[in-house]
C-alpha positions in Angstrom: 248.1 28.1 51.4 250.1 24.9 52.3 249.6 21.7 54.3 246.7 22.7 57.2 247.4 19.5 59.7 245.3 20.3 63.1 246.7 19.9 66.3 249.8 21.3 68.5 252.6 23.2 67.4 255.5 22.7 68.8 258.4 25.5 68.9 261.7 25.7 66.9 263.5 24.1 69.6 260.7 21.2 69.5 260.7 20.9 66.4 264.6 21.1 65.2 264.5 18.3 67.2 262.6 15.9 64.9 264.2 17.5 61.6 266.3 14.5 60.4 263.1 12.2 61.5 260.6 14.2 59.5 262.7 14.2 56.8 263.6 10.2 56.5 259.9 9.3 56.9 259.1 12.2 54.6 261.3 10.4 52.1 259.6 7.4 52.7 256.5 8.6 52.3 257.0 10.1 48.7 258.6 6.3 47.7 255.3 4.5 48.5 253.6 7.7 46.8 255.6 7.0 44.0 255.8 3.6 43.7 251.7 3.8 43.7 251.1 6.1 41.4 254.3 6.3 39.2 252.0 4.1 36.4 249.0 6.1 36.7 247.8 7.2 33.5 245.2 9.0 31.5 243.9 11.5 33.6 242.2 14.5 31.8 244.3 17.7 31.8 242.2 19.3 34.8 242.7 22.8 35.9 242.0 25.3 38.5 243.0 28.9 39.8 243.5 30.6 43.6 242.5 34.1 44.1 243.5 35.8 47.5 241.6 38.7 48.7 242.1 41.1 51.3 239.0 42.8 53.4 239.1 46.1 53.2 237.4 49.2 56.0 236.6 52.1 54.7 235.7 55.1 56.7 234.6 57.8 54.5 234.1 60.4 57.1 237.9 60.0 58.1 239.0 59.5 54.6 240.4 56.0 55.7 241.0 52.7 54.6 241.7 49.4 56.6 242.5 46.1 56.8 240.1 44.0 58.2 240.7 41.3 60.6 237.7 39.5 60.2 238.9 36.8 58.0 237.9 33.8 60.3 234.3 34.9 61.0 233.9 35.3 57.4 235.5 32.1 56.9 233.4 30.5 59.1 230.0 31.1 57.5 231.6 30.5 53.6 232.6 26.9 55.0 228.9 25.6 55.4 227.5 25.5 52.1 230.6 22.6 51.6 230.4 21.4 54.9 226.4 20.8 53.8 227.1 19.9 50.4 230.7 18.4 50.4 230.2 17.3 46.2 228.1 20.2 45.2 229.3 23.6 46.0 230.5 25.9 43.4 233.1 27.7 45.6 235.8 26.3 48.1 237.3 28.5 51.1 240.6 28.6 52.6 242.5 30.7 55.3 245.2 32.3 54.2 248.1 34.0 56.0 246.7 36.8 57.6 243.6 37.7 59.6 242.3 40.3 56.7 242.6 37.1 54.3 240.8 34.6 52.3 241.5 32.4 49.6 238.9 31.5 47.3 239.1 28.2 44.4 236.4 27.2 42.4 234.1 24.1 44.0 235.4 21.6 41.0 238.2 21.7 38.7 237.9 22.7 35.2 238.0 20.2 32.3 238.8 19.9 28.8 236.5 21.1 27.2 236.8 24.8 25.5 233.3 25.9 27.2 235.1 25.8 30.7 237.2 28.7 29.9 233.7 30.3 29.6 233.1 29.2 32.8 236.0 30.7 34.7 235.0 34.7 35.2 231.3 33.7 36.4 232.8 31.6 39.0 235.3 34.4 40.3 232.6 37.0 40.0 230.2 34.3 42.7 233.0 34.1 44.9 233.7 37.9 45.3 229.7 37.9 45.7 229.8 35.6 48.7 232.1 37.5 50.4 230.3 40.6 49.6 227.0 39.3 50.7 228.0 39.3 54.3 230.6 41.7 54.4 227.1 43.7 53.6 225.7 42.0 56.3 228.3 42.7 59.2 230.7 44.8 58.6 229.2 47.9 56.8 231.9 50.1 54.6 234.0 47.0 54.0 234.7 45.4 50.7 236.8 42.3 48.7 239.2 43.7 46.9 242.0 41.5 45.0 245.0 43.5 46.1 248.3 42.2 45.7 250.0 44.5 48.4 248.2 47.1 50.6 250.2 50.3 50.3 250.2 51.1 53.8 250.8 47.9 55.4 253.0 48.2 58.4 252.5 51.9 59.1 250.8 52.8 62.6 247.1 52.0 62.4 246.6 49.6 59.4 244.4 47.7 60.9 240.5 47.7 61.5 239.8 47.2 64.5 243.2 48.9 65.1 246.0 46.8 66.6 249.3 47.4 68.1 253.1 45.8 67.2 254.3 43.8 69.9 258.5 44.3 69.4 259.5 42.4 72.4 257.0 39.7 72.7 254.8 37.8 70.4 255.7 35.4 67.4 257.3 38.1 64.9 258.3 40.9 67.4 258.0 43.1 64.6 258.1 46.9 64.9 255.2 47.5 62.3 252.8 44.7 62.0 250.8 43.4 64.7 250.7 39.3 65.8 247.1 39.9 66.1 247.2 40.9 61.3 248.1 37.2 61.3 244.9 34.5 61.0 244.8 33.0 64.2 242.2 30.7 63.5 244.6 27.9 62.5 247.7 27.4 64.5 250.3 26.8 61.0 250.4 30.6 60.2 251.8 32.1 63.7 253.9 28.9 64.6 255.7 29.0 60.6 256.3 33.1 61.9 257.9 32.2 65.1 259.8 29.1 64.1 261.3 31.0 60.9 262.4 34.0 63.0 264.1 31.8 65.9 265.5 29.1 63.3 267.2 32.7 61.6 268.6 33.4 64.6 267.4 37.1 64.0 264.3 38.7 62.5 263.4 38.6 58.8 265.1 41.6 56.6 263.5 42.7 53.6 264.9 45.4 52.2 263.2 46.8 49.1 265.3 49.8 46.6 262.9 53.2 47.4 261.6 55.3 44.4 263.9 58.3 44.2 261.5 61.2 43.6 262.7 64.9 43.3 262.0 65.6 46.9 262.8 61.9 48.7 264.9 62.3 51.5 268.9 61.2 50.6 270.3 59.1 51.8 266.4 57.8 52.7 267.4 56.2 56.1 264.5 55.8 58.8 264.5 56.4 62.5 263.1 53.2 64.7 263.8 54.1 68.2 260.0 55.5 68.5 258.8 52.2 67.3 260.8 50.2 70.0 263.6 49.2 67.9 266.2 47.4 70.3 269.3 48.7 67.4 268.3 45.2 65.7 266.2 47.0 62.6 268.7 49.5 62.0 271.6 47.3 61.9 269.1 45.5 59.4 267.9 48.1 57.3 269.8 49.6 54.2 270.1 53.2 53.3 268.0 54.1 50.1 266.0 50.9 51.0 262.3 50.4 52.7 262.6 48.2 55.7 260.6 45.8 56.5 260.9 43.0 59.4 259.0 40.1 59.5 256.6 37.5 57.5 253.6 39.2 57.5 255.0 42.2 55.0 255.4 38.7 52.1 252.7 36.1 53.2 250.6 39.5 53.7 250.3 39.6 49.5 247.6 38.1 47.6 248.3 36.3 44.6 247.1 34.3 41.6 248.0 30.6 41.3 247.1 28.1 39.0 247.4 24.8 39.1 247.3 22.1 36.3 246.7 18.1 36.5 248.7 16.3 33.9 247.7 13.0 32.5 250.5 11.3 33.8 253.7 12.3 35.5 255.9 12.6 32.3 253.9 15.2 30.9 253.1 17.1 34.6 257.6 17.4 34.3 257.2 18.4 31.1 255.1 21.0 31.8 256.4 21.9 34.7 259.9 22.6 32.9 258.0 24.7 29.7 256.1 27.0 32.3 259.1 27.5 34.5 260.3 29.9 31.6 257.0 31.8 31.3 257.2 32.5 35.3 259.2 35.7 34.9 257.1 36.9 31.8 253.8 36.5 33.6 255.4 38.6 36.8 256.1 40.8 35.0 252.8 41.6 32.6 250.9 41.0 35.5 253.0 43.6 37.8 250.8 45.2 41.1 252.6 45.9 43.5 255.0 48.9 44.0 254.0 50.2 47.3 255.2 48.8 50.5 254.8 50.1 53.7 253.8 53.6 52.6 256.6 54.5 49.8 256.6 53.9 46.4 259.5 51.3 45.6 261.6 51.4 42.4 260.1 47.8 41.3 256.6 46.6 40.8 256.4 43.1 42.4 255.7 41.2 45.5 258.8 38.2 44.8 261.7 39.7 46.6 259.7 40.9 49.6 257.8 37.4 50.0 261.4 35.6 49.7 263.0 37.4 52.3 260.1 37.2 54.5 260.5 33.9 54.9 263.9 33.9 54.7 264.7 31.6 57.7 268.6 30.6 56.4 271.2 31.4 59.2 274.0 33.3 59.3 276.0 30.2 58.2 273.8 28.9 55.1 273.6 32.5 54.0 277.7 32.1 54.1 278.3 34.7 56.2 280.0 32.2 58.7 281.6 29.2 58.5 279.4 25.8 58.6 279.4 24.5 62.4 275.8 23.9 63.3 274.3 23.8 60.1 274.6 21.3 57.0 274.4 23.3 53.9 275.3 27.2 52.3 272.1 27.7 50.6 271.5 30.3 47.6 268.0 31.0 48.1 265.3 31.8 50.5 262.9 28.7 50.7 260.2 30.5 49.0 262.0 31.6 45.1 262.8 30.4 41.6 263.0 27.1 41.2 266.7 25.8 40.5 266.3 22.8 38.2 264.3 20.9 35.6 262.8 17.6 35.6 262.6 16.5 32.5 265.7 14.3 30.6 265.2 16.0 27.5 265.9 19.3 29.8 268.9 18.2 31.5 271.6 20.3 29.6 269.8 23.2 30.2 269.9 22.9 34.5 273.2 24.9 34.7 273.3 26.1 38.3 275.0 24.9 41.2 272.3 22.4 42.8 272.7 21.7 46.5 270.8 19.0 47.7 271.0 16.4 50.5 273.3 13.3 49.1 271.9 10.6 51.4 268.8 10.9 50.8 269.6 11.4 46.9 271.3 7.7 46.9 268.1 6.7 49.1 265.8 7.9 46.3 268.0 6.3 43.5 268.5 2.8 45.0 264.4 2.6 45.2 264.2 3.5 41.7 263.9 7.2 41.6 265.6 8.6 38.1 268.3 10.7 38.1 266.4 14.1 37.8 263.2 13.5 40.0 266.0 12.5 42.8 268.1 15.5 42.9 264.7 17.8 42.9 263.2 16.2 46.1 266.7 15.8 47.7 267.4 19.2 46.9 263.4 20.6 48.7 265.2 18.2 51.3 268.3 19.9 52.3 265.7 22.6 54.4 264.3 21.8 58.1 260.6 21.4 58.6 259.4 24.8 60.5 256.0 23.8 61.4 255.4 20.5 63.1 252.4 19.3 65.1 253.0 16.8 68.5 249.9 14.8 67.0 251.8 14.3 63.9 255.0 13.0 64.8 254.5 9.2 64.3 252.7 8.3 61.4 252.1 5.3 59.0 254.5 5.4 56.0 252.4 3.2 54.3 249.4 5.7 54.5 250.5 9.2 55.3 252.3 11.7 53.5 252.2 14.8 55.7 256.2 15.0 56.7 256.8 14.9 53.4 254.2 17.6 52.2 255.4 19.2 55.4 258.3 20.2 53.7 257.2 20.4 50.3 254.4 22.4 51.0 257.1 25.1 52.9 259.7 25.4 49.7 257.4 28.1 48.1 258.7 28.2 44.4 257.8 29.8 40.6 256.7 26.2 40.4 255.5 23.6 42.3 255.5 19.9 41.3 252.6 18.0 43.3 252.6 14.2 43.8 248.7 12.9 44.0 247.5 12.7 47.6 246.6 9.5 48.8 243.2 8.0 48.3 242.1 10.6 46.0 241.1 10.5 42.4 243.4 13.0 41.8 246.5 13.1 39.2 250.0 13.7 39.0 249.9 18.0 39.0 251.8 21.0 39.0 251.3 24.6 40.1 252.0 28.2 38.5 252.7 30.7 41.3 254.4 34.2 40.4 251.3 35.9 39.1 250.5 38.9 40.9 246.6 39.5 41.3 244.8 42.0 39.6 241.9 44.2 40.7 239.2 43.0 38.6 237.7 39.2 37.9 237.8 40.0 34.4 241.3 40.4 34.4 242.0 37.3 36.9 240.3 35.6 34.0 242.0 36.5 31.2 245.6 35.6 33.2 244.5 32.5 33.7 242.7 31.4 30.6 246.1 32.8 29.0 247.9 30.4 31.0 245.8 27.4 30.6 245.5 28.0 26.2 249.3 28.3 26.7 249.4 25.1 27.8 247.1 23.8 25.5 249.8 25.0 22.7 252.5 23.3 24.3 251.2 19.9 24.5 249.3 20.0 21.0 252.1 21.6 18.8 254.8 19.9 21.0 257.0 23.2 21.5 259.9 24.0 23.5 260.0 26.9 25.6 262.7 26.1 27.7 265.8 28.1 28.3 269.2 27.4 30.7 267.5 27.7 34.3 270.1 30.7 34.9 268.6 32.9 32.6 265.3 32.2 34.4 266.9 33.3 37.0 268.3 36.6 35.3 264.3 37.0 33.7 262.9 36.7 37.5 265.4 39.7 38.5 264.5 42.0 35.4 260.5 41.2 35.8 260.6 43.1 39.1 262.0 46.2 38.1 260.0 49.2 37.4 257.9 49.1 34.7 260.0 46.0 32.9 257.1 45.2 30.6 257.7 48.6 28.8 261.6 49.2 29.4 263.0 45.6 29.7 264.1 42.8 27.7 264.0 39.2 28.9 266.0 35.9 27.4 263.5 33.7 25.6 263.5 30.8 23.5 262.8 31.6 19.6 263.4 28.3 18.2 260.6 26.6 20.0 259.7 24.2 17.2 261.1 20.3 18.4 261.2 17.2 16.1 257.6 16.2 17.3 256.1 19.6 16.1 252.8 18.7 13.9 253.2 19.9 10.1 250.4 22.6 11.1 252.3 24.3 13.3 255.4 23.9 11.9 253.9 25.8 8.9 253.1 28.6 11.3 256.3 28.9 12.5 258.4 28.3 9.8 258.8 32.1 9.0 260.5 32.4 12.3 262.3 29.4 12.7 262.7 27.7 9.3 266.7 27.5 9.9 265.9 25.2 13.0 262.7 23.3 11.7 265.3 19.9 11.4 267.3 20.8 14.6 264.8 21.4 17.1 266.1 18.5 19.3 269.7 19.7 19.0 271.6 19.6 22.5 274.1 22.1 20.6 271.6 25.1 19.9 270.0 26.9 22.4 268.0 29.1 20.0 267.9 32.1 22.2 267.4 35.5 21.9 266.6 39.0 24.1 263.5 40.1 23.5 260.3 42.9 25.3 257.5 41.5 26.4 255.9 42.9 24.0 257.8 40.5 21.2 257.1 37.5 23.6 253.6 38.2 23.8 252.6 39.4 20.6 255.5 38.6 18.4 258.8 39.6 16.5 258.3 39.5 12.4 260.5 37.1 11.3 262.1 35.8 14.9 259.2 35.2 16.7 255.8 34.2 16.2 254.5 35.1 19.7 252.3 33.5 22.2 249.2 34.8 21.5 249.5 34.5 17.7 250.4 30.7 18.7 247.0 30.6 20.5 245.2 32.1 18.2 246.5 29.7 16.0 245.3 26.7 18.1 242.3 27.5 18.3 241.7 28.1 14.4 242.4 24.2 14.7 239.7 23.1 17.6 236.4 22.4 16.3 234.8 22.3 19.8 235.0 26.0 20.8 231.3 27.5 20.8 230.6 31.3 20.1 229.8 32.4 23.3 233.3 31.1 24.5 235.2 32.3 21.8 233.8 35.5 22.0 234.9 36.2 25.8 238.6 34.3 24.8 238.9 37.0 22.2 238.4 39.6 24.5 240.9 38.3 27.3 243.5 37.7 24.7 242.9 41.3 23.7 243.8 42.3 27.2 246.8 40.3 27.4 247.9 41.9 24.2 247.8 45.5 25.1 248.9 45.1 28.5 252.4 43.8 26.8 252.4 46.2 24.0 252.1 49.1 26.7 248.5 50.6 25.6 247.0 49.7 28.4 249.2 49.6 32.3 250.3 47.2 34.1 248.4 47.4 37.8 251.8 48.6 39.1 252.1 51.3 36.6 248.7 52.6 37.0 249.3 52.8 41.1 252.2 55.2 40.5 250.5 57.3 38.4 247.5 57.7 40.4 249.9 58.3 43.4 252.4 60.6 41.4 249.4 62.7 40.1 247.5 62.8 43.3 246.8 66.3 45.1 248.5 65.7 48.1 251.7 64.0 47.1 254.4 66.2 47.8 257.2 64.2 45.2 258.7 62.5 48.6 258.0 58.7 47.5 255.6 58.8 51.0 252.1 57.3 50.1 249.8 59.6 53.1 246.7 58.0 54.5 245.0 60.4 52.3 246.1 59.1 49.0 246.2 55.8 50.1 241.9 56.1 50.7 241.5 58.2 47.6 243.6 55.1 45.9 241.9 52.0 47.7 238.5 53.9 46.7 239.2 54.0 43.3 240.5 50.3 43.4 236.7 49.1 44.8 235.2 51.3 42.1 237.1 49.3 39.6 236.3 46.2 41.2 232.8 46.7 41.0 232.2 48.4 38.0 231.6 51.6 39.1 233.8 53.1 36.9 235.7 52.9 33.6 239.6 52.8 33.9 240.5 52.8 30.2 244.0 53.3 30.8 244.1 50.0 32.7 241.3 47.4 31.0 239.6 47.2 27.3 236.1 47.6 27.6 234.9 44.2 27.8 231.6 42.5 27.9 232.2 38.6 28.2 229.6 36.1 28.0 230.9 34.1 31.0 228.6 31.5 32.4 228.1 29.4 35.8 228.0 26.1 33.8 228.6 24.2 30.7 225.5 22.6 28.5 223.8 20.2 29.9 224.5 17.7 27.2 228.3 18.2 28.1 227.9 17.6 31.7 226.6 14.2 31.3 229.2 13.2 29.0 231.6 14.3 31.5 229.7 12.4 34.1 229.9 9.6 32.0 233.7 10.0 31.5 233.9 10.3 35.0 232.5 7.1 35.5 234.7 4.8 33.0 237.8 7.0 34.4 237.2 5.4 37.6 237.4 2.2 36.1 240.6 3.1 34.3 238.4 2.4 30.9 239.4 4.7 27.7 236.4 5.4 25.6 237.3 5.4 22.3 237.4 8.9 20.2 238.4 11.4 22.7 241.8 11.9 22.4 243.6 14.8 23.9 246.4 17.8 22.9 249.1 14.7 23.7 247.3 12.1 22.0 246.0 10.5 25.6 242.3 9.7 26.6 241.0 12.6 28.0 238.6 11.6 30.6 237.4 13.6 34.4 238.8 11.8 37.1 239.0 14.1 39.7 241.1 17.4 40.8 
């Protein structure tokens, strides 16, 4: 979910008119941001996570299930326990693209202590609770479930109530998914639909390689005409391909973010440059998605169908026509891979082509901007705004900073590097975004405690994951295949040790990497290598120690980590590990095999209405415990809890306190050798 701003929307042709002004003040804005805020220091390494979920119908007497578009009633109600207890509540409640969406966060950020990881599945399992709770109450047969894609979205009656596509009128004039699947309750979602098909020129086209099973029709080529196609989808659609036409089919998915506060803004680019190379590896170990609308697909992730869906470059940026109207020939969709690094140490390894906008690049750089930290924001910069409100036109410089999150919060990337809003107590932060969702919180958990421990390894043994941003690229392609966790290898960085590396972990590593233990800050060697995921994960003897070895390392050197904690660590690092190894399945590969083996699959890569119910139904089982899946999870019994000891909450509080006074007790130091104090989101 990006930048909410209330009022009204104006059109394309409204809008492109203001494109150069949005962008100047936007510009602006982020200098007196930066100029702010540039100092601020000593802000705890704070962290929380996003979990989408979709509402599901199910009728058992028709063998059915549905999405329901009952997201903003829902909504509604979940927004009054904060709206009544703004500092208090446990759970925070967002819109999200479509109107069979929510987004849930927890109420406050995690800290630094170790007992917050143990906090983390408790609070997922409340939220998926308080949507249950009056799901239960209003909408009988419907559940929560933390799909990433819905198999059948976009075929004829998705919907609950049902709903019809509107071809030639409406925001997205798509042939399969109705306006009325988008959230209507805030104005953003169907205005960025309608201004990112009329700035294209032409409809979004996602086109997405079919699963060739023994009976799928070759060439697999679909007929539209019954569906009110004008000639405009066929021209669009590729053979062997499954079509799909507007913003709903990407923004539709539900995903797991994360999102990290640094304690200052060196070390948010720092680790926003290591994590950019684990974006491909989580994708792909966290894999759920290889149905789209009704057919299996021959990959396993959301990515490519989100990026085209918002694809809104014309004909000319996507260089299929000379530049006359437009400014730039642009690469990538505005939501993909991120294309450079911002730290200086990581400046040899930012080997693509970078477009970005050179007036506003020499703007940045005669207020004081560096070198790196210009070229990324002129870079964001080089796209037009596609959502602006009349209200919002004018604003105070000096104050506001909605045109620039305006566009920054519409360049959806792996990574997202987040200035501190104004008048906030919040730090300079950056956000994780590939990770596809999984089914259960348990699972959610462990992908995000992963992350956050990973992080933890970074900044205490001062490692160096990062590789030339063109193999990240390369690793973003090869996580999306079929099954890549099992079959695949990616490029990673075996020679993570630097010159800063503590003697503790250096010992650790040494096996692996004892030719580069003097070198590690060499511009010369790379220090890569191909490996599974299986090698990144759980290591390669003698090349590779592997990241959860490293954690497990870490945390062998913590003194702070109680039982109860390390107990339900143990058992999401156990996931982790045999999800990469291949005993357990990725979500994706247990999908297609429960489709493949079904009953009524006829080998023809169609996903009936049948097996998709049979397959939703089984998902809610999992989900709620109903069932054992032991080909997809361990069997687990965490000790997750709602809060940390008392006795640890008023220290915090305490911390809190002399943060806000920009105090630094003395004897809590953090992974980097900073204070580590709360002080906010």
């Amino acid at each position: 979910m990006g930048l909410l701003s209330e009022g009204s929307p104006l059109t394309w042709e409204e809008t492109k008119k203001y494109t150069d002004h949005v962008r100047k003040h936007g510009i602006i804005q982020f200098i007196n941001q930066y100029r702010r805020l540039k100092d601020r220091s000593r802000d705890c390494l704070m962290w929380g996570d996003e979990v989408e979920y979709m509402l599901v119908h199910f009728d058992d007497n028709k063998k059915q299930a549905r999405l329901l578009l009952t997201a903003e009633p829902i909504l509604l109600i979940l927004l009054e326990e904060e709206k009544k207890y703004p500092l208090e509540h446990q759970t925070t409640w967002r819109p999200e693209y479509a109107a069979y969406m929510i987004e849930g966060t927890p109420g406050r950020p995690y800290g630094h202590r170790m007992a917050h990881f143990n906090m983390v599945e408790a609070n997922m399992r409340l939220r998926r609770e308080q949507v249950m709770k009056l799901l239960v109450q209003s909408y009988p047969g419907a559940s929560a479930l933390s799909l990433t894609s819905f198999p059948r979205l976009g075929c004829p009656d998705f919907t609950f109530p049902p709903s019809k596509p509107t071809p030639n009128e409406g925001v997205s004039r798509s042939i399969f998914f109705p306006d009325d699947a988008t959230f209507g309750g805030h104005p953003r979602f169907k205005t960025l639909t309608r201004n990112i098909r009329e700035r294209r020129g032409e409809k979004p086209a996602i086109n997405i390689p079919v699963f060739r099973d023994v009976s799928t029709v070759q060439p697999f080529v679909e007929d539209y005409t019954v569906l009110g196609d004008d000639g405009a989808s066929k021209a669009a659609a590729k053979p062997d391909h499954i079509y799909m036409d507007c913003m709903g089919f990407g923004m539709g998915c539900c995903c797991l973010q994360m999102t990290f506060q640094a304690c200052n803004i060196e070390e948010a680019r720092m680790l926003y440059d290591q994590l950019t190379t684990l974006c491909p590896i989580m994708l792909a170990l966290s894999a759920a998605s290889p149905i789209h609308r009704g057919h299996l697909a021959d990959t396993d992730c959301r990515w490519n169908v989100i990026a085209a869906s918002v694809d809104d470059r014309t004909k000319e940026e996507r260089g299929l026509e000379p530049l006359k109207e437009n400014r730039f020939v642009i690469s990538k969709s505005r939501y993909d891979s991120i294309d450079s690094y911002l730290s200086p140490c990581n400046e040899k390894y930012n080997d693509l082509h970078l477009v970005y906008d050179k007036d506003i690049y020499e703007k940045l750089i005669s207020e004081g901007i560096d070198h790196l930290l210009a070229l990324h924001i002129s870079h964001l910069f080089i796209r037009d705004p596609i959502s602006l409100f009349s209200e919002k036109i004018d604003q105070d410089d000096a104050v506001d900073t909605d045109h620039f999150e305006n566009l920054q919060s519409t360049n959806w990337q792996t990574m997202r590097f987040k200035p501190p809003p104004p008048n906030t107590d919040i730090g300079w932060r950056v956000e994780f975004r590939p990770t596809e969702v999984q089914l259960t919180d348990f699972e959610n958990a462990a992908y995000v405690v992963f992350l956050v421990l990973l992080t933890r390894v970074i900044l205490s043994f001062r490692l160096n994951f990062v590789i030339p941003i063109s193999k990240v690229d390369e690793n973003m392609k090869t996580a999306q295949k079929r099954d890549a966790v099992l079959n695949e290898k990616f490029c990673f960085k075996k020679d993570i040790m630097t010159c800063d590396t503590p003697k503790t972990a250096e010992s650790f590593c040494c096996n692996c990497t004892k030719s580069i233990a003097k070198e590690g800050c060499s511009e010369e060697l790379l220090g890569c290598d191909m490996f599974t995921v299986d090698e990144i994960i759980n290591g390669k003897d003698g090349v590779f120690p592997g990241l959860v070895p490293l954690i497990e390392q870490y945390l062998k050197s913590i003194d702070d980590c109680d039982v109860d904690t390390s107990c339900t660590i143990s058992q999401y690092l156990s996931l982790i590990k045999s999800r990469a190894s291949g005993q357990l399945m990725t979500t994706a590969h247990w999908i297609r095999n429960f489709v493949t083996t079904h009953a009524d699959y006829k080998k023809d890569s169609v996903v009936s209405d049948s097996i998709n119910y049979d397959l939703i139904r089984k998902c809610d089982d999992i989900t709620y415990g109903r069932t054992e899946c032991p080909e997809l999870l361990i069997k687990y019994n965490t000790k997750s809890q709602d809060n940390i000891p008392v006795a640890m909450a008023k220290n915090d509080a305490h911390l809190a306190s002399m943060a806000a006074k920009q105090v630094a007790p003395a004897g809590l130091v953090s992974a980097t050798g900073d204070c580590q104090v709360h002080s906010g989101h």
